[in-house]
Backbone as JSON Lines, residues from 0, in Angstrom:
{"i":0,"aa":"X","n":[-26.68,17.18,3.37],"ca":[-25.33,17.59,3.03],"c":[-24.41,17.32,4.21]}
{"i":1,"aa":"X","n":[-23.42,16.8,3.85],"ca":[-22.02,16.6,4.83],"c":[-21.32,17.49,5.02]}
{"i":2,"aa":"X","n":[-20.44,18.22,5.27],"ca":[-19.41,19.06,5.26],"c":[-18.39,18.64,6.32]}
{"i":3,"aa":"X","n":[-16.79,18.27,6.01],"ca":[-15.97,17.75,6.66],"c":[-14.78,19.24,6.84]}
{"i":4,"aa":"X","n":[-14.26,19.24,8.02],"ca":[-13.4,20.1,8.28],"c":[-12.07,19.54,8.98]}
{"i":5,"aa":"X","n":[-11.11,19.87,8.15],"ca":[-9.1,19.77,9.0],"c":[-9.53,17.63,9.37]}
{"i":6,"aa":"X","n":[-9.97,17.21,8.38],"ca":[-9.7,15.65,8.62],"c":[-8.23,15.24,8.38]}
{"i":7,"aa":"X","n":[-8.32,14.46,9.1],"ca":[-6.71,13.67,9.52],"c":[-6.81,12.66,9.63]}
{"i":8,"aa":"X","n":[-5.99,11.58,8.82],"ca":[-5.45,10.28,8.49],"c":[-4.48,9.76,9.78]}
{"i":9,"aa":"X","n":[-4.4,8.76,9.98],"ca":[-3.61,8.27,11.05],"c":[-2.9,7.21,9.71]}
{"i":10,"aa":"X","n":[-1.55,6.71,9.99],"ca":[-1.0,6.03,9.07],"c":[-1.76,4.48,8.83]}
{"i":11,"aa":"X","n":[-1.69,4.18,7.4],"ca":[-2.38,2.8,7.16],"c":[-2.25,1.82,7.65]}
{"i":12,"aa":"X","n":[-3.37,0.66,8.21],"ca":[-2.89,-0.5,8.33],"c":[-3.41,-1.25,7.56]}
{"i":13,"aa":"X","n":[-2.23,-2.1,6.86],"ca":[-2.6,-3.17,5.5],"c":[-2.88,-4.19,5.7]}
{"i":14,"aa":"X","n":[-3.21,-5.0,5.34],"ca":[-4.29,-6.39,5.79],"c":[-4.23,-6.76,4.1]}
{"i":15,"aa":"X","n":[-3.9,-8.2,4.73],"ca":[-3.67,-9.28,2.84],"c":[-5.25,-9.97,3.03]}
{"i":16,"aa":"X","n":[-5.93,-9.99,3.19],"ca":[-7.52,-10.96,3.41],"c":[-7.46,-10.82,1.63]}
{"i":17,"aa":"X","n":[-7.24,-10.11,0.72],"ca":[-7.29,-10.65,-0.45],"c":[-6.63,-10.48,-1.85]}
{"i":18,"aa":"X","n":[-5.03,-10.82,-1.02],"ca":[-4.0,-11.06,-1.68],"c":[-3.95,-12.39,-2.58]}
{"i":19,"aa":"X","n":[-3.25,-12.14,-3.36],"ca":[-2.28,-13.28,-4.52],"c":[-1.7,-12.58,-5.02]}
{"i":20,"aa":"X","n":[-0.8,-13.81,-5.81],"ca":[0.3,-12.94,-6.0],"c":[-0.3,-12.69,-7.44]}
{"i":21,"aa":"X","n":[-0.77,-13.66,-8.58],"ca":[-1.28,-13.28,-9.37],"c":[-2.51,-12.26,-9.4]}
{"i":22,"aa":"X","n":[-3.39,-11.92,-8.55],"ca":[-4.36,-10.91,-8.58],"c":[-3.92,-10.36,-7.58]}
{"i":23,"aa":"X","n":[-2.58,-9.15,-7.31],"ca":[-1.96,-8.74,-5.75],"c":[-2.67,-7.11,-5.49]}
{"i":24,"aa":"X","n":[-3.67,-7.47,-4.54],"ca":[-4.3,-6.43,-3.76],"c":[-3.73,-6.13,-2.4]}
{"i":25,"aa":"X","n":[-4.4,-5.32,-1.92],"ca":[-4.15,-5.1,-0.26],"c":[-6.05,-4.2,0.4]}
{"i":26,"aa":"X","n":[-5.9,-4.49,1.4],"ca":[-6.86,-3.76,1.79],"c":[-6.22,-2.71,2.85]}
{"i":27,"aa":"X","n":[-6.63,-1.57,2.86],"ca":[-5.92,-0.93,3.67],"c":[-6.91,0.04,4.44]}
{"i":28,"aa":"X","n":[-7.05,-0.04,6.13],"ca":[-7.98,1.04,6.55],"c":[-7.22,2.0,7.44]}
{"i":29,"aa":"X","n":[-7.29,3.6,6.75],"ca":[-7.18,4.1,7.83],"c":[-7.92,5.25,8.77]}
{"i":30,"aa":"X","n":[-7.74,5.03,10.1],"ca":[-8.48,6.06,11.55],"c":[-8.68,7.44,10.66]}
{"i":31,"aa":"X","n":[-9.36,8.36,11.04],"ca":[-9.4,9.31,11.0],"c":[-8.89,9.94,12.8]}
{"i":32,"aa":"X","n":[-8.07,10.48,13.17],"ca":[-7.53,11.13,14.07],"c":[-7.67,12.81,14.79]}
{"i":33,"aa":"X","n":[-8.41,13.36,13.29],"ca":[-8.88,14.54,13.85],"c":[-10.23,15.69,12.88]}
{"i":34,"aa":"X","n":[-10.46,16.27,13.37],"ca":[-11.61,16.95,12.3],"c":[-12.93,17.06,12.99]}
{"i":35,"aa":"X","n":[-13.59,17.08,12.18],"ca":[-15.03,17.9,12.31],"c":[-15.98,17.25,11.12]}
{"i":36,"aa":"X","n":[-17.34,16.38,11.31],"ca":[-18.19,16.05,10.56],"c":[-19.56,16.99,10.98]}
{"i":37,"aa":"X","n":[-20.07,17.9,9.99],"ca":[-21.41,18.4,10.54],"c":[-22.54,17.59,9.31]}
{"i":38,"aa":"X","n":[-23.16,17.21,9.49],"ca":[-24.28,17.18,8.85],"c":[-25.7,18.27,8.57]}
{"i":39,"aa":"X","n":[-25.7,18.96,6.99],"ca":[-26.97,19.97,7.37],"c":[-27.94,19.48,6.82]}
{"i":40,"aa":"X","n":[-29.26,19.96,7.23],"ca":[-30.44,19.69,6.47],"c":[-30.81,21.31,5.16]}
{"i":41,"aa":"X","n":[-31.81,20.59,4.27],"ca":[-32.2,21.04,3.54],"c":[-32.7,22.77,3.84]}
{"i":42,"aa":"X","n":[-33.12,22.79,5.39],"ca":[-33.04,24.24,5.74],"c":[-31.83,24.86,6.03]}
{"i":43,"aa":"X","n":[-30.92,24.28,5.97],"ca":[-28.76,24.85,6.61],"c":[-28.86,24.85,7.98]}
{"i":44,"aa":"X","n":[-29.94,23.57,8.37],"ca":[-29.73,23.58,9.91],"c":[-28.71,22.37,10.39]}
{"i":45,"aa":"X","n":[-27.85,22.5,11.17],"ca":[-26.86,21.31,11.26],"c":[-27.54,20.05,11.93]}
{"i":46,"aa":"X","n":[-27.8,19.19,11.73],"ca":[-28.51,18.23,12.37],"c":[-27.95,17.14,12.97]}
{"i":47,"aa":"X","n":[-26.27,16.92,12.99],"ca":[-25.36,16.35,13.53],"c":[-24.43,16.9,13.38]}
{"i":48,"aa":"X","n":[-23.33,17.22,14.64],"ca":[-21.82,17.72,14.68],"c":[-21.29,16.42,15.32]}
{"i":49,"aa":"X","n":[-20.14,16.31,14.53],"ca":[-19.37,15.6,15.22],"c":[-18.03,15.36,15.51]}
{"i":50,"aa":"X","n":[-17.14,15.86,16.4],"ca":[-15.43,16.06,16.69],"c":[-14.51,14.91,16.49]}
{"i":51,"aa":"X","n":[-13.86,15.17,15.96],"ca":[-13.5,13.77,15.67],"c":[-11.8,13.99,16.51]}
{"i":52,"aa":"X","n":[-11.37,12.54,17.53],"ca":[-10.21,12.81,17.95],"c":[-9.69,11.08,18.01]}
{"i":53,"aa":"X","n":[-8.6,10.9,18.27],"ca":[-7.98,9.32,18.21],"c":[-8.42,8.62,18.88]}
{"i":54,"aa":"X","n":[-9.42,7.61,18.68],"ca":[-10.22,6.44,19.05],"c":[-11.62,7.04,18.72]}
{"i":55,"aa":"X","n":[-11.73,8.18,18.45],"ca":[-13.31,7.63,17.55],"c":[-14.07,6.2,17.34]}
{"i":56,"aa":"X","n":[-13.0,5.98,16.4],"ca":[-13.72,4.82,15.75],"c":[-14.07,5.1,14.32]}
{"i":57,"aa":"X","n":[-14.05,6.53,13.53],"ca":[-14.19,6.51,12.35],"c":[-13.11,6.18,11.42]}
{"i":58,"aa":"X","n":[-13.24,5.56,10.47],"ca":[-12.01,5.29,9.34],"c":[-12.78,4.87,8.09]}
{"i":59,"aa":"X","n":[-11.96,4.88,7.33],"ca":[-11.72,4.95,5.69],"c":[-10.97,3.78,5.52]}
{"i":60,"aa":"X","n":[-11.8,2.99,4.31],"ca":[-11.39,1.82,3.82],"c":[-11.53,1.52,2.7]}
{"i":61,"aa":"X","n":[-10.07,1.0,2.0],"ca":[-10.08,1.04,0.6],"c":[-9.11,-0.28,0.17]}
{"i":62,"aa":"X","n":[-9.48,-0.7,-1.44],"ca":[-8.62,-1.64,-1.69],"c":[-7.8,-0.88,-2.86]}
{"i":63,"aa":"X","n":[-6.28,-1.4,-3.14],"ca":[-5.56,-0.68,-3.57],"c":[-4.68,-2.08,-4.27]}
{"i":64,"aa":"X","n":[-5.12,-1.71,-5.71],"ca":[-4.46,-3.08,-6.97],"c":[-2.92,-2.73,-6.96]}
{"i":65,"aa":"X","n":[-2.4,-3.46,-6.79],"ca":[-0.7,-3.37,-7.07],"c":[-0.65,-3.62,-8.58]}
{"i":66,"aa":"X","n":[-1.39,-3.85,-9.16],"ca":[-0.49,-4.26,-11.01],"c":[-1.11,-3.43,-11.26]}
{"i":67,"aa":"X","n":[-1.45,-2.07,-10.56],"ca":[-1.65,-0.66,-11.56],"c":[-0.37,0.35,-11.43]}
{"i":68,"aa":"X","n":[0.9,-0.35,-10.78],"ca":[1.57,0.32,-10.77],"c":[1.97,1.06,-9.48]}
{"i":69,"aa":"X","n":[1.47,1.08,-8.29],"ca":[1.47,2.03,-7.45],"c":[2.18,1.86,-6.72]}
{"i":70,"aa":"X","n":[2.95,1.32,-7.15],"ca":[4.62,0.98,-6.09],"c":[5.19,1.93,-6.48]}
{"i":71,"aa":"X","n":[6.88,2.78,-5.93],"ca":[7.64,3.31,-6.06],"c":[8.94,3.98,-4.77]}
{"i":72,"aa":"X","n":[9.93,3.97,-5.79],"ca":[10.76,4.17,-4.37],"c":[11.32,5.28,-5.09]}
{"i":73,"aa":"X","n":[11.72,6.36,-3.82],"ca":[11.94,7.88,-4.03],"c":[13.32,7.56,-4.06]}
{"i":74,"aa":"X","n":[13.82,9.05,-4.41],"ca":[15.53,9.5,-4.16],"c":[15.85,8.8,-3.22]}
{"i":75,"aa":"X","n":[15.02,8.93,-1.71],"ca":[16.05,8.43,-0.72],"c":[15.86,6.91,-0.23]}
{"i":76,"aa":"X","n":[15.39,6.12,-1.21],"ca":[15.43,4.63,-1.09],"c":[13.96,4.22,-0.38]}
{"i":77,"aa":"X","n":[13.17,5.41,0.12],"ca":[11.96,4.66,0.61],"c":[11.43,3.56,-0.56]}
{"i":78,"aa":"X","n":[10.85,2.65,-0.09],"ca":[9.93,1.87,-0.89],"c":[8.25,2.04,-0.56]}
{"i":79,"aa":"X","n":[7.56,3.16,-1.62],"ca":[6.38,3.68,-1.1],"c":[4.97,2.64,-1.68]}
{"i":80,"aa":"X","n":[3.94,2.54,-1.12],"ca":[2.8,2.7,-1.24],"c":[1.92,3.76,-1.77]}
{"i":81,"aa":"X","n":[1.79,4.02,-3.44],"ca":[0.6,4.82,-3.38],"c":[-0.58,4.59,-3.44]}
{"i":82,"aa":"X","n":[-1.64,5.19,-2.22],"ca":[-2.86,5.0,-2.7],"c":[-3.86,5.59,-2.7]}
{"i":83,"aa":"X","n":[-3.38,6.64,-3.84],"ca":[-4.25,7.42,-4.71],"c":[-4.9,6.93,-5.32]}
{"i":84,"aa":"X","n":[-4.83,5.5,-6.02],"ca":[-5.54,4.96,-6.96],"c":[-6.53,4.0,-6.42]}
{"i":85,"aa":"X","n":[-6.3,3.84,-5.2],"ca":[-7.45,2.43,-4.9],"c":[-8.93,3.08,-4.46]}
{"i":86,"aa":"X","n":[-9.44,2.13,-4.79],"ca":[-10.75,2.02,-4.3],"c":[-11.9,2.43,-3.04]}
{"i":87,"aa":"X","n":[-12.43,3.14,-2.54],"ca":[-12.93,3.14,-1.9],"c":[-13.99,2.44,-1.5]}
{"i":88,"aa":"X","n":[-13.71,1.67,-0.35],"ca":[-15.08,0.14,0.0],"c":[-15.85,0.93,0.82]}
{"i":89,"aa":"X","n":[-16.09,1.41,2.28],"ca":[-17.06,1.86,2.97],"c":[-15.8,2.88,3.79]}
{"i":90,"aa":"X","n":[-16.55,3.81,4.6],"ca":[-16.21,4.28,5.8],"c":[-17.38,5.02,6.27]}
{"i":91,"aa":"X","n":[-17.15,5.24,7.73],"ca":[-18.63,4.95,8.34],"c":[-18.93,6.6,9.2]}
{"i":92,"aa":"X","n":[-18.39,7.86,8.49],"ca":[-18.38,8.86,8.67],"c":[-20.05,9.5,9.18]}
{"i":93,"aa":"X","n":[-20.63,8.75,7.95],"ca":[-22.45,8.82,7.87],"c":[-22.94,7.43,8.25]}
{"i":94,"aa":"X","n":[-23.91,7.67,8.44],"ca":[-24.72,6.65,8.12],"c":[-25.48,5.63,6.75]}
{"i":95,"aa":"X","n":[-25.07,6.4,5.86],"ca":[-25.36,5.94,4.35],"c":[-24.19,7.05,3.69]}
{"i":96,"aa":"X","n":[-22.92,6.32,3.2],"ca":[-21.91,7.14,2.56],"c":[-22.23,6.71,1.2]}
{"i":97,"aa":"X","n":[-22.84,5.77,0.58],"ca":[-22.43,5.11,-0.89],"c":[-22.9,6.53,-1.67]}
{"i":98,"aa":"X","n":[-23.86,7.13,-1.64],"ca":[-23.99,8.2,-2.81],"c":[-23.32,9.4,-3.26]}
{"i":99,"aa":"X","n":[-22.71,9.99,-2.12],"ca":[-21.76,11.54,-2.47],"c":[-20.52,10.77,-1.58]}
{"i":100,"aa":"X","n":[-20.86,10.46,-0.48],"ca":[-19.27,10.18,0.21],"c":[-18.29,9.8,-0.38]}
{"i":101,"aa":"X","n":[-18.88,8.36,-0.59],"ca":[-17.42,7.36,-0.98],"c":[-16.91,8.03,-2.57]}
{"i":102,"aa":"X","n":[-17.24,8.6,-3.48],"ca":[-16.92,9.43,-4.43],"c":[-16.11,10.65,-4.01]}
{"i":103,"aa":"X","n":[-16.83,11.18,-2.84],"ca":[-16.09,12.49,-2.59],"c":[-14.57,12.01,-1.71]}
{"i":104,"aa":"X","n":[-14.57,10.82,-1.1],"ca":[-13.38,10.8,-0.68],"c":[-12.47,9.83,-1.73]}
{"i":105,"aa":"X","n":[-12.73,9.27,-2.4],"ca":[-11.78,8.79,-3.77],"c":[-11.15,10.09,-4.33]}
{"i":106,"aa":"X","n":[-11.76,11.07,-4.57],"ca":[-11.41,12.41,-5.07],"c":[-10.6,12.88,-4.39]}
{"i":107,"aa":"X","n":[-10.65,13.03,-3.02],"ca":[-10.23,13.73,-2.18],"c":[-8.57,13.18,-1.82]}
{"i":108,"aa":"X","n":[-8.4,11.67,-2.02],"ca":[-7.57,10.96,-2.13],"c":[-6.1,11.37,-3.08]}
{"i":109,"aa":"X","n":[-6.68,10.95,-4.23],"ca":[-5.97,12.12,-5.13],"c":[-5.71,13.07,-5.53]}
{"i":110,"aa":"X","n":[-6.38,14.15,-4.51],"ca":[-5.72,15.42,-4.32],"c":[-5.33,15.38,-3.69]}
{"i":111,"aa":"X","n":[-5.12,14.64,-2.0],"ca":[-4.08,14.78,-1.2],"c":[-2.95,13.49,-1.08]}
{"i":112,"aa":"X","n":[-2.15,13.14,-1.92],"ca":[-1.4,11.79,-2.06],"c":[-1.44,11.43,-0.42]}
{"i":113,"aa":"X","n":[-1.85,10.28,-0.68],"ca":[-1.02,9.37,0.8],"c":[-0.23,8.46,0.0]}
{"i":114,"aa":"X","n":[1.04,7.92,0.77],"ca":[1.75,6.82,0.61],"c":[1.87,6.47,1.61]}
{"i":115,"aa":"X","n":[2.3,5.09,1.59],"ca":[2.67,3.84,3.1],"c":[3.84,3.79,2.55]}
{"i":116,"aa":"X","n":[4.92,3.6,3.76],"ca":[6.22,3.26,3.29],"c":[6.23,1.67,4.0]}
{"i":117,"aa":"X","n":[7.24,0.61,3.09],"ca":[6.82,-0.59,2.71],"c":[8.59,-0.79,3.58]}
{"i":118,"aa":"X","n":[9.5,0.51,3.4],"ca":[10.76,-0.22,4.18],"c":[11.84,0.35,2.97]}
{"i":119,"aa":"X","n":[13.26,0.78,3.17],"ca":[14.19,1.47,2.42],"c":[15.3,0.42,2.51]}
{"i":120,"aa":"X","n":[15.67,1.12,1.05],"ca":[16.86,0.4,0.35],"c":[17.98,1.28,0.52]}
{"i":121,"aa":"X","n":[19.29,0.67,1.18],"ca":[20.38,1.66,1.34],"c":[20.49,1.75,0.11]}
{"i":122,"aa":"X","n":[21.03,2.62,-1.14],"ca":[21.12,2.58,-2.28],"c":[22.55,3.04,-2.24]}
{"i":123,"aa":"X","n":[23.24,3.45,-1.35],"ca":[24.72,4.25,-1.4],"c":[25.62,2.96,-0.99]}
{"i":124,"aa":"X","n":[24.84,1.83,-0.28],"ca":[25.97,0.89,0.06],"c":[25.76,-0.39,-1.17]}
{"i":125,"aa":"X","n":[24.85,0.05,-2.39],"ca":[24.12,-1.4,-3.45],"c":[25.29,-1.56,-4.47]}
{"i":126,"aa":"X","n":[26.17,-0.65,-4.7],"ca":[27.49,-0.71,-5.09],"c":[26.72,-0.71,-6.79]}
{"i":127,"aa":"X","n":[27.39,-0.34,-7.69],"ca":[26.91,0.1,-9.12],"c":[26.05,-1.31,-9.61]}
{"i":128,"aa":"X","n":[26.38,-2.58,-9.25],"ca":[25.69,-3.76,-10.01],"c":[24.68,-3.39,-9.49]}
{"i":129,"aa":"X","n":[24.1,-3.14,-8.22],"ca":[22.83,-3.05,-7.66],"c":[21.55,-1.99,-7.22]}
{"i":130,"aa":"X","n":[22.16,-0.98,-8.04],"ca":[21.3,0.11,-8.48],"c":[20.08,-0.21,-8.74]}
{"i":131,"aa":"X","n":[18.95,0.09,-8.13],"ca":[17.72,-0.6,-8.64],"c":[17.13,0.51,-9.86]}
{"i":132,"aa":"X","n":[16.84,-0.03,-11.02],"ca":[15.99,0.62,-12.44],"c":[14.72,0.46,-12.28]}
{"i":133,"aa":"X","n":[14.03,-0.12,-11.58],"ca":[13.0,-0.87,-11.76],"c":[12.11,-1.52,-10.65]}
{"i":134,"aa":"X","n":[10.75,-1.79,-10.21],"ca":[10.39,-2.17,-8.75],"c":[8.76,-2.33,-9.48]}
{"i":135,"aa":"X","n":[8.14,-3.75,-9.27],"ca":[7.14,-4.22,-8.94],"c":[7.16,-5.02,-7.89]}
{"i":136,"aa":"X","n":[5.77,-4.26,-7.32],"ca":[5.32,-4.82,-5.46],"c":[3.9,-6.2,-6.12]}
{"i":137,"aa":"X","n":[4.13,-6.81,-5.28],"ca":[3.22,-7.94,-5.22],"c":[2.87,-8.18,-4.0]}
{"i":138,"aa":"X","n":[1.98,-9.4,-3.2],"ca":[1.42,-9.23,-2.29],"c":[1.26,-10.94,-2.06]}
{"i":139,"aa":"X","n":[1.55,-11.19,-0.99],"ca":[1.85,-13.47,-1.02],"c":[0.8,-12.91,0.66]}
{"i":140,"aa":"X","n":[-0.62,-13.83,0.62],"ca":[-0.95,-14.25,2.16],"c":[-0.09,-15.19,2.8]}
{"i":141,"aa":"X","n":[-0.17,-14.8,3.76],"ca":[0.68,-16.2,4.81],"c":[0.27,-17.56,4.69]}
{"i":142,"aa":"X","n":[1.02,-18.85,5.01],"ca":[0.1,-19.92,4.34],"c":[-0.39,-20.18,5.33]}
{"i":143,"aa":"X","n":[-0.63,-19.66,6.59],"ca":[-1.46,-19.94,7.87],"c":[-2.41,-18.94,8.19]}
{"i":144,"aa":"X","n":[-2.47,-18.04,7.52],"ca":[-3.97,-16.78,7.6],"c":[-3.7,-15.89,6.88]}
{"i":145,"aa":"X","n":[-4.68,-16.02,6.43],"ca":[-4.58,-14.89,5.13],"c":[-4.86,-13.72,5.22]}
{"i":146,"aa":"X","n":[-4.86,-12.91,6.57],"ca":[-5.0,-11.93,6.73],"c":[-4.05,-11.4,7.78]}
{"i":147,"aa":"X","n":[-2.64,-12.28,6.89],"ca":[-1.54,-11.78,7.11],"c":[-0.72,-11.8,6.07]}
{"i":148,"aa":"X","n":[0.54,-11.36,5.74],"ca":[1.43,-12.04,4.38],"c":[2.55,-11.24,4.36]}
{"i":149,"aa":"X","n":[3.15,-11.27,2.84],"ca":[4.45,-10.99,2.59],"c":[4.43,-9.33,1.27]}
{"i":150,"aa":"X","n":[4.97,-8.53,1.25],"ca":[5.03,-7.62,0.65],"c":[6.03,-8.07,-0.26]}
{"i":151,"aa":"X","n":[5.99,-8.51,-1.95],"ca":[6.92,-8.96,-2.1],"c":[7.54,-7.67,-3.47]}
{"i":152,"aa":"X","n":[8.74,-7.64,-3.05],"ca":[9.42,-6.84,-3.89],"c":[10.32,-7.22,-5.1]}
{"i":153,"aa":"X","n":[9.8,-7.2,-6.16],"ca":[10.77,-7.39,-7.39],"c":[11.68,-6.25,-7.94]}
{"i":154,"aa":"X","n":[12.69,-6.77,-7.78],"ca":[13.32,-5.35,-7.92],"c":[14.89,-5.38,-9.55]}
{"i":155,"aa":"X","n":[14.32,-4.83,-10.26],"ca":[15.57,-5.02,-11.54],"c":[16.7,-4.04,-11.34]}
{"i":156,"aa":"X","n":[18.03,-4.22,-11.67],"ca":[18.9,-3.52,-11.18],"c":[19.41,-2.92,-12.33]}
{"i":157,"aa":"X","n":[20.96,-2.36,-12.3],"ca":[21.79,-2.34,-13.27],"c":[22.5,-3.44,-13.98]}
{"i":158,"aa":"X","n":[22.63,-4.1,-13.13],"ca":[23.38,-5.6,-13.77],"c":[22.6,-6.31,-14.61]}
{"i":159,"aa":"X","n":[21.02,-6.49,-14.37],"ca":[20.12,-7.41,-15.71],"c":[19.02,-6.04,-15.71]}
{"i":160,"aa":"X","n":[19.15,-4.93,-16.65],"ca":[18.16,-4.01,-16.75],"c":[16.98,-4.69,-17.5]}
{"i":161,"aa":"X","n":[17.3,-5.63,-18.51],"ca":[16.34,-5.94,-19.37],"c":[15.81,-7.29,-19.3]}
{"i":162,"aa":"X","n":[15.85,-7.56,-17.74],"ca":[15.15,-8.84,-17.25],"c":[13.3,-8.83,-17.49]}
{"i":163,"aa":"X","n":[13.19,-10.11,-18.3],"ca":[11.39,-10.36,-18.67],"c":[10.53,-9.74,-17.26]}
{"i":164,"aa":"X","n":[9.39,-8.59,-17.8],"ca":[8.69,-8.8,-16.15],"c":[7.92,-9.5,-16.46]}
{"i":165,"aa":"X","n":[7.4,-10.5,-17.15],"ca":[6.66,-11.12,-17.36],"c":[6.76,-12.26,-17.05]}
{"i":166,"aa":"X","n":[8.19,-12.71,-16.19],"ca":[8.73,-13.87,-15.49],"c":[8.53,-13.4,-14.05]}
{"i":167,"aa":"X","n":[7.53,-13.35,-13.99],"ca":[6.94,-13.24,-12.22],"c":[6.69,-14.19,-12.03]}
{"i":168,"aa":"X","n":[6.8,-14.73,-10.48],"ca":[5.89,-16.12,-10.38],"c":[4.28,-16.0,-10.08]}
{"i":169,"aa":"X","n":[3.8,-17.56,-10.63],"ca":[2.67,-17.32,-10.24],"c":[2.24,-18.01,-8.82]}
{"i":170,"aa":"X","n":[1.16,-18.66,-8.29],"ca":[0.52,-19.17,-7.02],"c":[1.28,-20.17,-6.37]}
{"i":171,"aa":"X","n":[2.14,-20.74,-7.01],"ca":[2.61,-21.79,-6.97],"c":[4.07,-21.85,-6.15]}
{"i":172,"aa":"X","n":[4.51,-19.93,-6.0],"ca":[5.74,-19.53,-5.83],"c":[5.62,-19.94,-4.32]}
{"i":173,"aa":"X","n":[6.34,-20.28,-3.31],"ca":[6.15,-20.84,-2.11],"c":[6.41,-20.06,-1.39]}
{"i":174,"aa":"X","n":[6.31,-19.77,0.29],"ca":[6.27,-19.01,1.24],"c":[7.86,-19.23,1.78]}
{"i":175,"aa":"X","n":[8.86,-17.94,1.25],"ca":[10.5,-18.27,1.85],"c":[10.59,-17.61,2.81]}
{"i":176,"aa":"X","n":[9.87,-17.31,3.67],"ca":[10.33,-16.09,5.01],"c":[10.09,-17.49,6.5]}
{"i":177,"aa":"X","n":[11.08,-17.22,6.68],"ca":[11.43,-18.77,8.0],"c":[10.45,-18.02,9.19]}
{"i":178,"aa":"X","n":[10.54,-19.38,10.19],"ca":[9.7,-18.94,11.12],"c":[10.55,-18.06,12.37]}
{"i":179,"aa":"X","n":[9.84,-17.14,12.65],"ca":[10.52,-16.26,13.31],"c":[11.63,-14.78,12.87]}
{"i":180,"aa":"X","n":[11.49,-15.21,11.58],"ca":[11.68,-13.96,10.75],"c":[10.67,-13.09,10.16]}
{"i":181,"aa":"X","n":[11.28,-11.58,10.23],"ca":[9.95,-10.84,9.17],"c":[10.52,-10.6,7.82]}
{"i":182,"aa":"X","n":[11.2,-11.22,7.33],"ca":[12.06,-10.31,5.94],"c":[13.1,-11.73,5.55]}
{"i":183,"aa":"X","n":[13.1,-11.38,3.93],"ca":[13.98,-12.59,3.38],"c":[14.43,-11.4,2.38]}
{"i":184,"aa":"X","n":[15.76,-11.77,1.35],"ca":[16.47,-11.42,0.35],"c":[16.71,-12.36,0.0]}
{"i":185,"aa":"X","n":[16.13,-12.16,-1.4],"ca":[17.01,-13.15,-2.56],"c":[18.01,-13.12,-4.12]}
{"i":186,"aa":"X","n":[19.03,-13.16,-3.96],"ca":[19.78,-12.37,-5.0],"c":[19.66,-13.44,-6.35]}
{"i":187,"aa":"X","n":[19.49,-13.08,-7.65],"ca":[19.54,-13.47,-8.86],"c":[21.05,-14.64,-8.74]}
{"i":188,"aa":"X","n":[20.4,-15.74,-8.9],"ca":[21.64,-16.42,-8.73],"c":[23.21,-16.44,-10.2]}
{"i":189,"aa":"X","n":[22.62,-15.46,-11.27],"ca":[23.74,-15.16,-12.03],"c":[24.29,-14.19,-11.76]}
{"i":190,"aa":"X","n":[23.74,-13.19,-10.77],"ca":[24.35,-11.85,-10.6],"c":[25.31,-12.79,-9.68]}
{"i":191,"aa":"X","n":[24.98,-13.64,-8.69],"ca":[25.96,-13.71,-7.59],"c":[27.23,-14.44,-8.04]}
{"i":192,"aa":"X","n":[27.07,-15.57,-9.08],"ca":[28.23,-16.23,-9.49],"c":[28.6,-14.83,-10.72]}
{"i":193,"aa":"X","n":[28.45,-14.21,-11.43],"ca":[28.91,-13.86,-11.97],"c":[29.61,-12.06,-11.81]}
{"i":194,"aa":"X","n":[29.05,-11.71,-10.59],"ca":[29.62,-10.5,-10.21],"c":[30.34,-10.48,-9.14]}
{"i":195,"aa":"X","n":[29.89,-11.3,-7.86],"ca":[30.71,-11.82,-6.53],"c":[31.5,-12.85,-6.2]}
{"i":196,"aa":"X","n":[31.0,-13.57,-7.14],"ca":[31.88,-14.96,-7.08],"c":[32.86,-15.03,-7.42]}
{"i":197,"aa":"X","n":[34.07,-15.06,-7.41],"ca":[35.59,-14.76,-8.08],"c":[35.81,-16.01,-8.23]}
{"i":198,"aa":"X","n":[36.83,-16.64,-9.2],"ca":[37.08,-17.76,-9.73],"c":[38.57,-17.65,-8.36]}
């Protein structure tokens, strides 16, 4: 038997190693930063304690599907990460976690939400055309290592509420973030002639 006490998450780090945009995953591991692992035996004798503080070395690793939905951005424009829903791959708490562990911390997951924040949308300066209704996250590797990439945000507004989502691109969509930049915007080119563009 395991028994874990006051464990603590250090914030995620995401890694694209097996992103597309058509199948858009993330892998995400994170530290454990604080707590208590005892291990007992079958008599309730503890047969490993172990303190856990920042650089351990223990962490939790999971993959987390973006086309289940788990994007979302709050009242105040965060653009979140949930991942309550992903997967648990290994973490190395024990020495053999696959039978009660990795179950007990999938569980444990969704009782305590984590989100990653992905980056905020002023929403007070998007002016009424640009109200966002709507937000699917996707996931592009870099075309020079794939265990780097692009968080890509689709975002439907007020101006086209009832834009196809089914007009996503697929593999083929190309890498627009220049070199030496971390971030691109791209505006619907009818919103721009037809809401900014003045004759």
């Amino acid at each position: 038997t395991v028994r874990f006490n006051d464990l603590t998450l250090a914030a995620p780090l995401i890694s694209f190693e097996n992103a597309t945009i058509v199948d858009s995953r993330v892998s995400v591991t994170m530290e454990f930063i604080r707590g208590s692992i005892a291990e007992i035996d079958s008599n309730s004798q503890v047969t490993r304690y172990t303190r856990i503080r920042p650089g351990s070395g223990f962490f939790l690793k999971l993959d987390v599907d973006l086309k289940r939905g788990s994007g979302s951005v709050d009242e105040k424009g965060h653009v979140l990460l949930a991942l309550a829903a992903g997967s648990v791959n290994t973490t190395n708490v024990t020495d053999d976690p696959a039978e009660e562990i990795i179950p007990y911390f999938e569980q444990w997951l969704k009782q305590n939400p984590v989100t990653y924040s992905l980056g905020q949308l002023d929403l007070g300066a998007a002016g009424s055309n640009l109200i966002p209704t709507d937000f699917i996250i996707r996931t592009q590797p870099a075309p020079t290592d794939n265990t780097h990439g692009a968080v890509l945000l689709f975002i439907l507004t007020t101006s086209h509420p009832q834009e196809n989502h089914t007009s996503l691109p697929d593999e083929t969509y190309p890498w627009l973030i220049p070199d030496e930049h971390s971030s691109v915007i791209l505006l619907n080119s009818r919103l721009v002639m037809g809401q900014f563009v003045k004759p």
